[in-house]
mmJSON file of the N, C-alpha and C atoms, coordinates in Angstrom:
{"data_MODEL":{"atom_site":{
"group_PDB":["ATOM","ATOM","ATOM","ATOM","ATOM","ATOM","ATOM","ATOM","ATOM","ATOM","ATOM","ATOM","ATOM","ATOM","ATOM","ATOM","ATOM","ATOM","ATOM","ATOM","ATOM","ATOM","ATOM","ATOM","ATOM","ATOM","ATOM","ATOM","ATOM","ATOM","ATOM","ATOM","ATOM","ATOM","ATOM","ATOM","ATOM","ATOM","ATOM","ATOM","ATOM","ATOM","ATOM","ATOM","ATOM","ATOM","ATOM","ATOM","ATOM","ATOM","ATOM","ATOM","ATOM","ATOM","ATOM","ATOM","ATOM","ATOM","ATOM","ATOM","ATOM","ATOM","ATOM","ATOM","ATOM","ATOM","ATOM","ATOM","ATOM","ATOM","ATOM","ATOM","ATOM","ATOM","ATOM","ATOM","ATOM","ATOM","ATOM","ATOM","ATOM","ATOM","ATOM","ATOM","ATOM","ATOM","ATOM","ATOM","ATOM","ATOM","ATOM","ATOM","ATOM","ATOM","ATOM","ATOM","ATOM","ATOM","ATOM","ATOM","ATOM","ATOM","ATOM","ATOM","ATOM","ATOM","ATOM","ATOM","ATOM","ATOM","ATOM","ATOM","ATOM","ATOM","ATOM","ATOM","ATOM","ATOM","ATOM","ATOM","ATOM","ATOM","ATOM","ATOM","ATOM","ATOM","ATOM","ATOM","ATOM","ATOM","ATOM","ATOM","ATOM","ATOM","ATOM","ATOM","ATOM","ATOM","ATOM","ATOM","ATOM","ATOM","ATOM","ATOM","ATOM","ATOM","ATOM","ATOM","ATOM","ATOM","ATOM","ATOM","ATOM","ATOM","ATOM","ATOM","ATOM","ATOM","ATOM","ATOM","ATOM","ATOM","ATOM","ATOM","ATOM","ATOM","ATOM","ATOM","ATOM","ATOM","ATOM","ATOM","ATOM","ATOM","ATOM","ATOM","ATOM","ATOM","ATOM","ATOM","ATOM","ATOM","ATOM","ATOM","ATOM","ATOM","ATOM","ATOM","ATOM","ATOM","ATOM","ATOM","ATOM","ATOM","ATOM","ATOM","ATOM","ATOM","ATOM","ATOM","ATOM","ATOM","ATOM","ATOM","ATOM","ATOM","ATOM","ATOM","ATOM","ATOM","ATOM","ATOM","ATOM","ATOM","ATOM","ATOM","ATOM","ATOM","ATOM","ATOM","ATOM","ATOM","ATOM","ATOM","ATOM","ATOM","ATOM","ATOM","ATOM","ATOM","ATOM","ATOM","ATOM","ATOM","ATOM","ATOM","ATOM","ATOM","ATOM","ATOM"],
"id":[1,2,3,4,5,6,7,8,9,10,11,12,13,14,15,16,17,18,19,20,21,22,23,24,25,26,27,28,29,30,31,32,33,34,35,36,37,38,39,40,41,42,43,44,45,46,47,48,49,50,51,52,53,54,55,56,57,58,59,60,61,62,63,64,65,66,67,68,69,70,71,72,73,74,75,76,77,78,79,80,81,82,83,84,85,86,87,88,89,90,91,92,93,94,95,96,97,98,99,100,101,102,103,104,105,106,107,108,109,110,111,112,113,114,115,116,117,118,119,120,121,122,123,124,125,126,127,128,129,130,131,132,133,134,135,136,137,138,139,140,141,142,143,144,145,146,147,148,149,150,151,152,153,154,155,156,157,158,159,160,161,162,163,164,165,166,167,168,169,170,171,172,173,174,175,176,177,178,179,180,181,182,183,184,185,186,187,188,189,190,191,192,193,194,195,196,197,198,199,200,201,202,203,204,205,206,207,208,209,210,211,212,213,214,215,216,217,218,219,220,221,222,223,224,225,226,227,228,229,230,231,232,233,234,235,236,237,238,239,240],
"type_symbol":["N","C","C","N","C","C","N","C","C","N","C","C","N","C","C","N","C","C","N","C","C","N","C","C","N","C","C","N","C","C","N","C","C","N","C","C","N","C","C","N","C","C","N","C","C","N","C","C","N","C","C","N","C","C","N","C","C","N","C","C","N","C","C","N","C","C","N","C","C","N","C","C","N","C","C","N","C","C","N","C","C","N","C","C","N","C","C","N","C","C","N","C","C","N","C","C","N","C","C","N","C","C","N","C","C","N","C","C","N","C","C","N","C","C","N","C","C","N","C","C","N","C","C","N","C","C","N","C","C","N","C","C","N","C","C","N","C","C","N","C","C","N","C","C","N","C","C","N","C","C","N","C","C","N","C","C","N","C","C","N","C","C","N","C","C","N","C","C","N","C","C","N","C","C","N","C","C","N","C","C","N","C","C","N","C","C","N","C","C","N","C","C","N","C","C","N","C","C","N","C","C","N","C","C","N","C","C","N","C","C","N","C","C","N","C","C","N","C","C","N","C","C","N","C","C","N","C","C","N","C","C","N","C","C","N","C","C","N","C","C"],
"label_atom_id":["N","CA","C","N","CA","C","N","CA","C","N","CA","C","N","CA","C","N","CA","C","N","CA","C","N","CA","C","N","CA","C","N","CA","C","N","CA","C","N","CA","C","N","CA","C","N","CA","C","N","CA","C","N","CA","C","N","CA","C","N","CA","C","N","CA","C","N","CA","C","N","CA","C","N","CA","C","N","CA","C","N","CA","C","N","CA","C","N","CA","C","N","CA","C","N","CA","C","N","CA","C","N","CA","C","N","CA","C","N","CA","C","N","CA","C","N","CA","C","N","CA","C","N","CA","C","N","CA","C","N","CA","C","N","CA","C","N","CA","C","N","CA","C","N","CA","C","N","CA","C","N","CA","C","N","CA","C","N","CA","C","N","CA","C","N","CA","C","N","CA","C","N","CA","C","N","CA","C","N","CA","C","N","CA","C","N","CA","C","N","CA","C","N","CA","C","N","CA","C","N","CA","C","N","CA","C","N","CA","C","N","CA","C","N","CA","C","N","CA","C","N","CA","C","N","CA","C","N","CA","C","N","CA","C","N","CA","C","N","CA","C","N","CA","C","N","CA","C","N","CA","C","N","CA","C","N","CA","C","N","CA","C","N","CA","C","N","CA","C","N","CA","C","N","CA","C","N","CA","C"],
"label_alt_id":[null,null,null,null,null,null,null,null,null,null,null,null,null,null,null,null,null,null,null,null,null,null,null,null,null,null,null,null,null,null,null,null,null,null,null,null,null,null,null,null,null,null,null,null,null,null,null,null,null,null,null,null,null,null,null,null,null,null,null,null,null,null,null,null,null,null,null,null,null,null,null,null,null,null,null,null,null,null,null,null,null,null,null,null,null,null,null,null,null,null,null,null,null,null,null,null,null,null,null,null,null,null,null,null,null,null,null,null,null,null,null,null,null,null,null,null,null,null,null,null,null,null,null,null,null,null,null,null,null,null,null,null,null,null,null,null,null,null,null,null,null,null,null,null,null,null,null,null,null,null,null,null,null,null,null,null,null,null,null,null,null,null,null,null,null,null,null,null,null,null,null,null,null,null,null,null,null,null,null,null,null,null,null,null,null,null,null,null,null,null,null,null,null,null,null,null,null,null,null,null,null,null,null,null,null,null,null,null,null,null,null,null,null,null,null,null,null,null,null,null,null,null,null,null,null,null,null,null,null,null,null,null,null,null,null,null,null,null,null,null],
"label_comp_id":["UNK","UNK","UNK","UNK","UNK","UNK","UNK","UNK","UNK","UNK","UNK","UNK","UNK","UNK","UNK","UNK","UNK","UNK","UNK","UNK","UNK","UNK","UNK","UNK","UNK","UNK","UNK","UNK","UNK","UNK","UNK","UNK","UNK","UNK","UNK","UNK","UNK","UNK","UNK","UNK","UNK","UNK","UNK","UNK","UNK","UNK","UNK","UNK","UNK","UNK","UNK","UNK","UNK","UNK","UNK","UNK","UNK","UNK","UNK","UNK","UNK","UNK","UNK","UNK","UNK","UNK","UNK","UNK","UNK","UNK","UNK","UNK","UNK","UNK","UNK","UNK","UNK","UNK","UNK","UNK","UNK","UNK","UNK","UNK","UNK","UNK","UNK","UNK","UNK","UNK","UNK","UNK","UNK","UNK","UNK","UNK","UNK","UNK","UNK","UNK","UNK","UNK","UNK","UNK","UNK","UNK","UNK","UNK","UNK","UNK","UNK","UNK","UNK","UNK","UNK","UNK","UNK","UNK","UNK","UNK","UNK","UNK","UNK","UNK","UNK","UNK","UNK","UNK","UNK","UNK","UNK","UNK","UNK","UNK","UNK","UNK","UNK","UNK","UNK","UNK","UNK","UNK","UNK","UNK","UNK","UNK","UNK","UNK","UNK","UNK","UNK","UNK","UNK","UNK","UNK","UNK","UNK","UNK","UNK","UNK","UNK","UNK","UNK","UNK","UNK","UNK","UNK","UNK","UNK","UNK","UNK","UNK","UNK","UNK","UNK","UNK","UNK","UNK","UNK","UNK","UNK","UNK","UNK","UNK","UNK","UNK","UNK","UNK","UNK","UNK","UNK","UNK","UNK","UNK","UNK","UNK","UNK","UNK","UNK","UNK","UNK","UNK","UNK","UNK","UNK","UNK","UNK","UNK","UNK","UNK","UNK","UNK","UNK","UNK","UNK","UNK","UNK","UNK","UNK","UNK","UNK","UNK","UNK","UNK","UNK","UNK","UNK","UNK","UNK","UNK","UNK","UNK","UNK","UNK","UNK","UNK","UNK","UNK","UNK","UNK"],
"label_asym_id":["A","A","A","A","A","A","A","A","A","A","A","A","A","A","A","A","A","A","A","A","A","A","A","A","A","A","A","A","A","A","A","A","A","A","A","A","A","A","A","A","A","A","A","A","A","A","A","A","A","A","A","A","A","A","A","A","A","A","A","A","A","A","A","A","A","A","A","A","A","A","A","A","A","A","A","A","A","A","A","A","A","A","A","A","A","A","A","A","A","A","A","A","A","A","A","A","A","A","A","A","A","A","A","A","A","A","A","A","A","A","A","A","A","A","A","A","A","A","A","A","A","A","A","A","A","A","A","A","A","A","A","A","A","A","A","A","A","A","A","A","A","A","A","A","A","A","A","A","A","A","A","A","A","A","A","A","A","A","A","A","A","A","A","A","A","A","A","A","A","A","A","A","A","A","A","A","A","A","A","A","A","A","A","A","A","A","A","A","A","A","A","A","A","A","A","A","A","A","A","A","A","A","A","A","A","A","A","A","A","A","A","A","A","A","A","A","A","A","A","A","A","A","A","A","A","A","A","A","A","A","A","A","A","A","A","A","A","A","A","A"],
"label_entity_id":["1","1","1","1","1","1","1","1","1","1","1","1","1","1","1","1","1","1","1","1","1","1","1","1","1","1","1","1","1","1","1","1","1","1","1","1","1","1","1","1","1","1","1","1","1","1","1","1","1","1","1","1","1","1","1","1","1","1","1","1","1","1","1","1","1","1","1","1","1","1","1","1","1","1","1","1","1","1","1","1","1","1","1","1","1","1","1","1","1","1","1","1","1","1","1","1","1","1","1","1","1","1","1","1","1","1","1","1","1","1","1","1","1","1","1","1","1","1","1","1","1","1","1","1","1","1","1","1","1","1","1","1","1","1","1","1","1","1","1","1","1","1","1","1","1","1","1","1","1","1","1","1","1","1","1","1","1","1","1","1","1","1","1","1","1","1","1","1","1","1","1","1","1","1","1","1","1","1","1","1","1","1","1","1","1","1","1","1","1","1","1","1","1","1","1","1","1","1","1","1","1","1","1","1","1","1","1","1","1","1","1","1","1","1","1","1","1","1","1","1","1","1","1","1","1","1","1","1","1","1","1","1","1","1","1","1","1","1","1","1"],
"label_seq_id":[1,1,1,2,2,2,3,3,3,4,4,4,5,5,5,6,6,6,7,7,7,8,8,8,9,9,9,10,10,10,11,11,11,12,12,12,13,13,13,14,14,14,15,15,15,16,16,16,17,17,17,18,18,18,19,19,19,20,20,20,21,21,21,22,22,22,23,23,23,24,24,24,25,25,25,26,26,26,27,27,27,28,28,28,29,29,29,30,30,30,31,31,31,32,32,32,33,33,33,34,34,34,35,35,35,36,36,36,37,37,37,38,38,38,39,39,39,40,40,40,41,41,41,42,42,42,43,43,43,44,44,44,45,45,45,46,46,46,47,47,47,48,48,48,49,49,49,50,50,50,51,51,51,52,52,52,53,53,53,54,54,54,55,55,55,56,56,56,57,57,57,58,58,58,59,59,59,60,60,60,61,61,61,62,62,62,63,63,63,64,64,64,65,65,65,66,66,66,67,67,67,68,68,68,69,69,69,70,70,70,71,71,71,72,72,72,73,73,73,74,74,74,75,75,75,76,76,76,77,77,77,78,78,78,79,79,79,80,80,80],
"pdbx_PDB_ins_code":[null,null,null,null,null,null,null,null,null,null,null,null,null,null,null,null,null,null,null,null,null,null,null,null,null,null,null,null,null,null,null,null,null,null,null,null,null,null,null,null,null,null,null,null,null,null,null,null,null,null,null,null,null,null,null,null,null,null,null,null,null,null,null,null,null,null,null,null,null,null,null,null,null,null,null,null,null,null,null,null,null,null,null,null,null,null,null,null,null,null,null,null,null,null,null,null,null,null,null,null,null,null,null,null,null,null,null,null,null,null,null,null,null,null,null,null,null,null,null,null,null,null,null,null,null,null,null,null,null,null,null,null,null,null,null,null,null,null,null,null,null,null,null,null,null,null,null,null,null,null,null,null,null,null,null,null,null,null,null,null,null,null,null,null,null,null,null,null,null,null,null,null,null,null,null,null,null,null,null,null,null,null,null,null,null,null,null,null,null,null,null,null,null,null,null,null,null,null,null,null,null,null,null,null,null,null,null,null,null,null,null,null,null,null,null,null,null,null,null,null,null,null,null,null,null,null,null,null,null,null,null,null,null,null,null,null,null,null,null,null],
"Cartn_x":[95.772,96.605,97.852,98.857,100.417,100.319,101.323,101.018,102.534,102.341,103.218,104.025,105.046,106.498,105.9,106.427,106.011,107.229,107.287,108.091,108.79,108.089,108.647,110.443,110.807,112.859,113.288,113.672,113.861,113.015,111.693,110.446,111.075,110.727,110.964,109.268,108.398,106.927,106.523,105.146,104.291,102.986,102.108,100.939,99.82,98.567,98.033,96.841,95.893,94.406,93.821,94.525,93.668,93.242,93.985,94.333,93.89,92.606,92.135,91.481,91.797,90.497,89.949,88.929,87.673,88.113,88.747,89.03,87.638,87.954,86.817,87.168,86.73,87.393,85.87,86.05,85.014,84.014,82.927,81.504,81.335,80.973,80.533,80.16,79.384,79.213,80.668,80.964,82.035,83.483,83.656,84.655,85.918,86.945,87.76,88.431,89.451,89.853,91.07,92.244,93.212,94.295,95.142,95.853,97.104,97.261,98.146,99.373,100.608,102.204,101.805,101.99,101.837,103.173,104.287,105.339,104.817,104.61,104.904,103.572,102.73,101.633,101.12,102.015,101.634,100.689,99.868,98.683,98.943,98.573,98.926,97.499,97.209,96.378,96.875,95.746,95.986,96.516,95.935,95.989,97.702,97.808,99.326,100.07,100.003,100.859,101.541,100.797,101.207,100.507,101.262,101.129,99.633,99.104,97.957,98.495,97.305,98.603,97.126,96.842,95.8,95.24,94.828,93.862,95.355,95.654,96.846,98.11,98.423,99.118,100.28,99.173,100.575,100.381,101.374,101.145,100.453,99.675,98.944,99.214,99.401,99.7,98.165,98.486,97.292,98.054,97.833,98.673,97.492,97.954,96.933,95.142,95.155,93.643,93.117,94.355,93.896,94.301,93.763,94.584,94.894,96.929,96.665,97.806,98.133,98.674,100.314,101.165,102.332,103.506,102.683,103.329,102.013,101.608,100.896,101.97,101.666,103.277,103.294,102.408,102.922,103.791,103.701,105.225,106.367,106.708,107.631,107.905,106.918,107.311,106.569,105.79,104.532,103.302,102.234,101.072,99.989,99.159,97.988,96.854],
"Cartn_y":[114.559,114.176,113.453,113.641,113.35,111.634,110.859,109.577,110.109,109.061,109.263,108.01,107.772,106.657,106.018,104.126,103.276,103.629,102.701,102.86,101.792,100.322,99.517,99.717,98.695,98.699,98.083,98.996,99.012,98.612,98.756,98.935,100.224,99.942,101.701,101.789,101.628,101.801,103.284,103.31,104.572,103.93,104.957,104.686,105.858,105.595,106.11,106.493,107.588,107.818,107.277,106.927,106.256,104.929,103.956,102.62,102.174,101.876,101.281,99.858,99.634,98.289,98.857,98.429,98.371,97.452,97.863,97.03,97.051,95.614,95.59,95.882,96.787,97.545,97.129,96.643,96.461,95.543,96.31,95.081,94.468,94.032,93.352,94.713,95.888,96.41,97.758,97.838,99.249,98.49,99.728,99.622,101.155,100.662,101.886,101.894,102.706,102.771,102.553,101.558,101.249,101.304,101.695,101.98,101.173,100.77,99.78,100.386,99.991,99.957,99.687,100.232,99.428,98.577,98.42,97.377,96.243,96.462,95.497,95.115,96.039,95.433,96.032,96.531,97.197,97.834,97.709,98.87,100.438,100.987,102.379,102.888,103.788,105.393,106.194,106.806,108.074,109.175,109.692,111.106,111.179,110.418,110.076,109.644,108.901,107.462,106.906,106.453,105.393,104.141,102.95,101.579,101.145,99.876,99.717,98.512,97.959,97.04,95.91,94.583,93.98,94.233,93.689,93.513,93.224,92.019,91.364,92.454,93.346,94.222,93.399,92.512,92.143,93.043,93.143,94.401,93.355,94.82,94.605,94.457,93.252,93.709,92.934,93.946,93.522,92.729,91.434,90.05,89.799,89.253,89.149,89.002,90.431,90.695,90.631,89.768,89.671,90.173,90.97,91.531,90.092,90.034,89.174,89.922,88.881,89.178,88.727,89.752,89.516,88.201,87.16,85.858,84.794,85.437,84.251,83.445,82.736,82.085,82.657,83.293,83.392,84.61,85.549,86.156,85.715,84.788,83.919,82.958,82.749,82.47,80.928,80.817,79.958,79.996,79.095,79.093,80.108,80.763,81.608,80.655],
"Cartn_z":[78.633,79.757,79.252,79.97,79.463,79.768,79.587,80.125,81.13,82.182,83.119,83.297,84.018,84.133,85.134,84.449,85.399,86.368,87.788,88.716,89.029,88.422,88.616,88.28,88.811,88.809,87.752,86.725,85.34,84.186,84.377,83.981,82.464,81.505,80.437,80.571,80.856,80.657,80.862,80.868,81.154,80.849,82.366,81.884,81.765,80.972,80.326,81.049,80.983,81.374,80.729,79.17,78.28,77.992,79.397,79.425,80.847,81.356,82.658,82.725,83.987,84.048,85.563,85.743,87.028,88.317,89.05,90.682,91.591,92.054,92.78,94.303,94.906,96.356,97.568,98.624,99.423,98.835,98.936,98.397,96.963,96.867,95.044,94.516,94.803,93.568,93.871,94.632,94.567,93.372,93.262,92.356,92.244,91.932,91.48,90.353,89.719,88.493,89.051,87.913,87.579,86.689,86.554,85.155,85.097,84.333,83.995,83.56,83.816,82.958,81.467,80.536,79.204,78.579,79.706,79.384,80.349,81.597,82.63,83.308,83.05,83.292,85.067,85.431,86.722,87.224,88.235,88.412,89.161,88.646,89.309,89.592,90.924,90.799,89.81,89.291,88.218,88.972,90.087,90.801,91.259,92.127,92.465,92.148,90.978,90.444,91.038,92.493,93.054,92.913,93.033,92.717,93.322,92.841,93.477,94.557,95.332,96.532,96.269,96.883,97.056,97.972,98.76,99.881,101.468,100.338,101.463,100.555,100.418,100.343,99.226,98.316,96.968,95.516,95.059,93.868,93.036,92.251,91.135,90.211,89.03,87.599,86.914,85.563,84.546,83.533,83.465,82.157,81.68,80.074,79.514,79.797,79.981,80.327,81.902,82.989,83.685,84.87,85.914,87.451,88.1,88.063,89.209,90.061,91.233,92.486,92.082,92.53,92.012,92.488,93.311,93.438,92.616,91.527,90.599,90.183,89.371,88.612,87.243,86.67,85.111,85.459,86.554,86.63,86.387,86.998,87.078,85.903,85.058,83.709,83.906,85.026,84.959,84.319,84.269,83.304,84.181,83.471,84.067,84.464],
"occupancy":[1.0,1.0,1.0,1.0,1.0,1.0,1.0,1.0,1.0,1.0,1.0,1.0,1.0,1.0,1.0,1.0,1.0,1.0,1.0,1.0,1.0,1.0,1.0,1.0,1.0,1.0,1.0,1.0,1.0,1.0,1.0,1.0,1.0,1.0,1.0,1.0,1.0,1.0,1.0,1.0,1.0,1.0,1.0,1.0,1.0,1.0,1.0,1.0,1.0,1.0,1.0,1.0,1.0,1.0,1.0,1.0,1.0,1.0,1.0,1.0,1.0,1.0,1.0,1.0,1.0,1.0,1.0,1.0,1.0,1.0,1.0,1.0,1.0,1.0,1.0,1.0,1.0,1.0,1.0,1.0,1.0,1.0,1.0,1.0,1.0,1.0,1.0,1.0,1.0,1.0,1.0,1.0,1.0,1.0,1.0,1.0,1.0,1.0,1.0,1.0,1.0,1.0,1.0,1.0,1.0,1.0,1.0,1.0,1.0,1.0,1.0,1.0,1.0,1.0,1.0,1.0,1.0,1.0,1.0,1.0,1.0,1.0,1.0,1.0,1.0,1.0,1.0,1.0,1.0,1.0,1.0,1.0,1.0,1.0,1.0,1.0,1.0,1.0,1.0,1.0,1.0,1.0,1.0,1.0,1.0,1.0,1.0,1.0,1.0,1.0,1.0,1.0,1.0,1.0,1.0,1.0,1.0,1.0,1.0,1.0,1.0,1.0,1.0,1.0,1.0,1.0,1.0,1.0,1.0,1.0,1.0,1.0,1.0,1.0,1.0,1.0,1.0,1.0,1.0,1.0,1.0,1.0,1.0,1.0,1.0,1.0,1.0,1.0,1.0,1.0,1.0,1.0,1.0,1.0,1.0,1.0,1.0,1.0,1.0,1.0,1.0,1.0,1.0,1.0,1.0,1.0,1.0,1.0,1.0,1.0,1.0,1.0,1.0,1.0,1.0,1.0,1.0,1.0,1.0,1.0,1.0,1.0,1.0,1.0,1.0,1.0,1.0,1.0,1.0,1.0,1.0,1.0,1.0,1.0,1.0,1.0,1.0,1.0,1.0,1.0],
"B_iso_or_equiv":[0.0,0.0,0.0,0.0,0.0,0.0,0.0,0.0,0.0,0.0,0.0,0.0,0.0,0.0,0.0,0.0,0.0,0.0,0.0,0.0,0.0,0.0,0.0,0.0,0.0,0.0,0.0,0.0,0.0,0.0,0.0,0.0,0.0,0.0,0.0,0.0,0.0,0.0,0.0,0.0,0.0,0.0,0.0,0.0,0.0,0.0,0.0,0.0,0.0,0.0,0.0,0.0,0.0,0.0,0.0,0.0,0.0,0.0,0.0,0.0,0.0,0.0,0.0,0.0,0.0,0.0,0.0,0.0,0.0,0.0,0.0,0.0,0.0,0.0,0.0,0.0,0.0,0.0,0.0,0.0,0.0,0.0,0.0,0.0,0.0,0.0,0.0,0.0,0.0,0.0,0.0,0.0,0.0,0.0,0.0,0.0,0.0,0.0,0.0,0.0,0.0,0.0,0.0,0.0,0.0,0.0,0.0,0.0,0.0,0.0,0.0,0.0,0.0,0.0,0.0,0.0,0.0,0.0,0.0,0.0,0.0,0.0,0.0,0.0,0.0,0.0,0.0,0.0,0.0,0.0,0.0,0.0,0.0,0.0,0.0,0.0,0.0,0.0,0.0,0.0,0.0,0.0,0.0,0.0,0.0,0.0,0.0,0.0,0.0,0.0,0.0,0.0,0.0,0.0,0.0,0.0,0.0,0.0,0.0,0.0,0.0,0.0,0.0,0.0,0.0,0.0,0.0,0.0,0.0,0.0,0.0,0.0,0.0,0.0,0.0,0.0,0.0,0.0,0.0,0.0,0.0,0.0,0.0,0.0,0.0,0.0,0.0,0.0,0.0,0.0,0.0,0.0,0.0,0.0,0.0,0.0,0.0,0.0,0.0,0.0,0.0,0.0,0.0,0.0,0.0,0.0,0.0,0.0,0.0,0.0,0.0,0.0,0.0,0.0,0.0,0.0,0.0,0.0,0.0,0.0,0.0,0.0,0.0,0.0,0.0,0.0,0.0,0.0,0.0,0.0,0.0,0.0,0.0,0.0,0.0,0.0,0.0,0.0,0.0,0.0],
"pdbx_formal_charge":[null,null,null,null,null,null,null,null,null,null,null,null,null,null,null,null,null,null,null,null,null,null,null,null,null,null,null,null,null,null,null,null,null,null,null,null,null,null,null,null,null,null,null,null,null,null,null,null,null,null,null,null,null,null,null,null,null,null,null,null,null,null,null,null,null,null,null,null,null,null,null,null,null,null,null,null,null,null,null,null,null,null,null,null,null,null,null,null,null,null,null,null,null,null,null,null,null,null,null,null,null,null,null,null,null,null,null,null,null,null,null,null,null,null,null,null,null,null,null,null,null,null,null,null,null,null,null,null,null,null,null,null,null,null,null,null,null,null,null,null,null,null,null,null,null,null,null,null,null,null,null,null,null,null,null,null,null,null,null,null,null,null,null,null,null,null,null,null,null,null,null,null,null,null,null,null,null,null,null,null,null,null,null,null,null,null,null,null,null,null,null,null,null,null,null,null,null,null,null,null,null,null,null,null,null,null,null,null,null,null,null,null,null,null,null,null,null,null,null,null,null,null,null,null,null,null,null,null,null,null,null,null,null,null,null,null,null,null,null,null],
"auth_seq_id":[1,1,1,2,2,2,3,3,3,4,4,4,5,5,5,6,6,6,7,7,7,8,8,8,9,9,9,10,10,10,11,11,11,12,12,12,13,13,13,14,14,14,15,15,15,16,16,16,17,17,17,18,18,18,19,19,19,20,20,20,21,21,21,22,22,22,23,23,23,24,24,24,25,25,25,26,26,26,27,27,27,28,28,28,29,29,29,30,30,30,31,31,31,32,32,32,33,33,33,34,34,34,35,35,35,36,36,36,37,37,37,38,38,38,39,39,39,40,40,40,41,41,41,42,42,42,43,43,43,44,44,44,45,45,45,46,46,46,47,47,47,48,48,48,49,49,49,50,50,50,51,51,51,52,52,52,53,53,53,54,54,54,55,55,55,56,56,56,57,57,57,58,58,58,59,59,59,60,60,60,61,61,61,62,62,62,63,63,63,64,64,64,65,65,65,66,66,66,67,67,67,68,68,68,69,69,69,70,70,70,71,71,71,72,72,72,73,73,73,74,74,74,75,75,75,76,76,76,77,77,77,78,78,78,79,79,79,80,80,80],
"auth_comp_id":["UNK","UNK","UNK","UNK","UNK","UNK","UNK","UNK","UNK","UNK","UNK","UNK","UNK","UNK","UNK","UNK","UNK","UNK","UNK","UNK","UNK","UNK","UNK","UNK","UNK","UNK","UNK","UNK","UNK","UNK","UNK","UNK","UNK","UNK","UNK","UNK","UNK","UNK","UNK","UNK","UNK","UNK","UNK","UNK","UNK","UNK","UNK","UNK","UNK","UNK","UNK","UNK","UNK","UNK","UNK","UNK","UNK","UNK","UNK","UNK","UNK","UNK","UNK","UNK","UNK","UNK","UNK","UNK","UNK","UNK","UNK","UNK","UNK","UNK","UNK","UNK","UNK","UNK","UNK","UNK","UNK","UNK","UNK","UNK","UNK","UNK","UNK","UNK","UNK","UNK","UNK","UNK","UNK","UNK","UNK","UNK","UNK","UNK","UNK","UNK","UNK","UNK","UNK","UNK","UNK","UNK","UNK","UNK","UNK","UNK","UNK","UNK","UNK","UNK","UNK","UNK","UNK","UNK","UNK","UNK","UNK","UNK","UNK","UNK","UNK","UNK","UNK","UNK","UNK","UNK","UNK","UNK","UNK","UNK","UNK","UNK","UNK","UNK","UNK","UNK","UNK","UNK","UNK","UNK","UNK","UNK","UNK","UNK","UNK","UNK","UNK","UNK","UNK","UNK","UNK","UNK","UNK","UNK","UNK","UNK","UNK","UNK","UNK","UNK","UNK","UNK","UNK","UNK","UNK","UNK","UNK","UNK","UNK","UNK","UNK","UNK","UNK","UNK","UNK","UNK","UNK","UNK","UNK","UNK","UNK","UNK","UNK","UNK","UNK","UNK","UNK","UNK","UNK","UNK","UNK","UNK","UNK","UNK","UNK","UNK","UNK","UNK","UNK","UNK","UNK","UNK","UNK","UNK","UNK","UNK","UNK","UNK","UNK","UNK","UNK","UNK","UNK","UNK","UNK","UNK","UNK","UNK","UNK","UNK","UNK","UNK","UNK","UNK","UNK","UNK","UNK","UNK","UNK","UNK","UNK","UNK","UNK","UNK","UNK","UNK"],
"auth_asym_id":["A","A","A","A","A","A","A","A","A","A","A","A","A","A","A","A","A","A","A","A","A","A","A","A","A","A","A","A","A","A","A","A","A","A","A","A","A","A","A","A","A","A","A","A","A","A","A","A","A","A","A","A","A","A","A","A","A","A","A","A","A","A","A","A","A","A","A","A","A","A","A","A","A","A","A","A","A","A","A","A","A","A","A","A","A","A","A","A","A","A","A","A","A","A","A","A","A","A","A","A","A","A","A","A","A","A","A","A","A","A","A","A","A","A","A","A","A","A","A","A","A","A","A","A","A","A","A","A","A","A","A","A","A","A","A","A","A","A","A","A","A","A","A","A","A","A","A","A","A","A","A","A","A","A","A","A","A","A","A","A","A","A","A","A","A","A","A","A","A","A","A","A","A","A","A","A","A","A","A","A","A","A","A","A","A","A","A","A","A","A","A","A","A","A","A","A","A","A","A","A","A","A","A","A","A","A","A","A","A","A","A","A","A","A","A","A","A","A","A","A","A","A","A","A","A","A","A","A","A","A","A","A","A","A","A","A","A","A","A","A"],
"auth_atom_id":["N","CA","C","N","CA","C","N","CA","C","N","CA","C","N","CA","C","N","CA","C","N","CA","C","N","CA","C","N","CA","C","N","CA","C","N","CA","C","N","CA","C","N","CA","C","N","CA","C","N","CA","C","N","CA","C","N","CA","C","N","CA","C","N","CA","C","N","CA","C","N","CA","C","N","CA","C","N","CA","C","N","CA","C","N","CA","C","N","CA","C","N","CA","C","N","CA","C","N","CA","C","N","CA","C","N","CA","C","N","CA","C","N","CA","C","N","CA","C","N","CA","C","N","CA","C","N","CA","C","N","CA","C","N","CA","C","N","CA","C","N","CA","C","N","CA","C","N","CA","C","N","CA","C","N","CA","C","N","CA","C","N","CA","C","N","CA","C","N","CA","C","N","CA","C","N","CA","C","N","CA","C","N","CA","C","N","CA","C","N","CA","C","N","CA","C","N","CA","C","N","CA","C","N","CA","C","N","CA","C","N","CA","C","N","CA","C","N","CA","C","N","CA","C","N","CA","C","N","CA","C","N","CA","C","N","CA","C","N","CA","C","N","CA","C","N","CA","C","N","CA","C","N","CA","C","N","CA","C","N","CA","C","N","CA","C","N","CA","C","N","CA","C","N","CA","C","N","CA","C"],
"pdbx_PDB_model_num":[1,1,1,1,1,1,1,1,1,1,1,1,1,1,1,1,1,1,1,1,1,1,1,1,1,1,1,1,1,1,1,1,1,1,1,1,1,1,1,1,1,1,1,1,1,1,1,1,1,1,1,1,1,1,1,1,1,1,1,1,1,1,1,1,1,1,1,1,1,1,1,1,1,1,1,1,1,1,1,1,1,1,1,1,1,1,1,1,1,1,1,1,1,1,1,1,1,1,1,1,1,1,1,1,1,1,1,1,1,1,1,1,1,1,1,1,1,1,1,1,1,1,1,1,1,1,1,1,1,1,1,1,1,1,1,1,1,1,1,1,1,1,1,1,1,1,1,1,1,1,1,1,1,1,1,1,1,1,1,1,1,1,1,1,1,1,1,1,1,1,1,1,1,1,1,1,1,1,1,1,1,1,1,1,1,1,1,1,1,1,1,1,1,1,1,1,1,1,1,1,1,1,1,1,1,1,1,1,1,1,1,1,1,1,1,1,1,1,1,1,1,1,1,1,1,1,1,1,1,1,1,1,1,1,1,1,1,1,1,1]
}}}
């Protein structure tokens, strides 16, 4: 599988089939697959490569190791 272009706004990234983490969707045990920007850290669907959203509809990124919500502060150049 090809890797495909992040979308973020001036993002140079792409992401990979070969690069996921596990979302937790509904109950404790469901789950879905995630793929990350490998610049920016963004979550995407594989099928569509569209963005992933939260619950409360804030984008997804993966930072060091971790999914957070895109008004965390280490976006912003705050501590995790």
């Amino acid at each position: 599988m090809d890797d495909k272009r992040c979308k973020e706004s001036g993002c140079p990234g792409s992401i990979s089939a070969n690069s996921f983490v596990f979302l937790q969707v509904g109950g404790c045990a469901v789950s879905n697959m995630g793929y990350p920007c490998n610049v920016c850290g963004r979550i995407y669907y594989w099928d569509n490569t569209e963005p992933r959203f939260s619950a409360d509809q804030k984008k997804l990124f993966l930072i060091n190791g971790k999914v957070i919500k895109e008004d965390h502060p280490v976006l912003s150049g705050g501590k995790a």
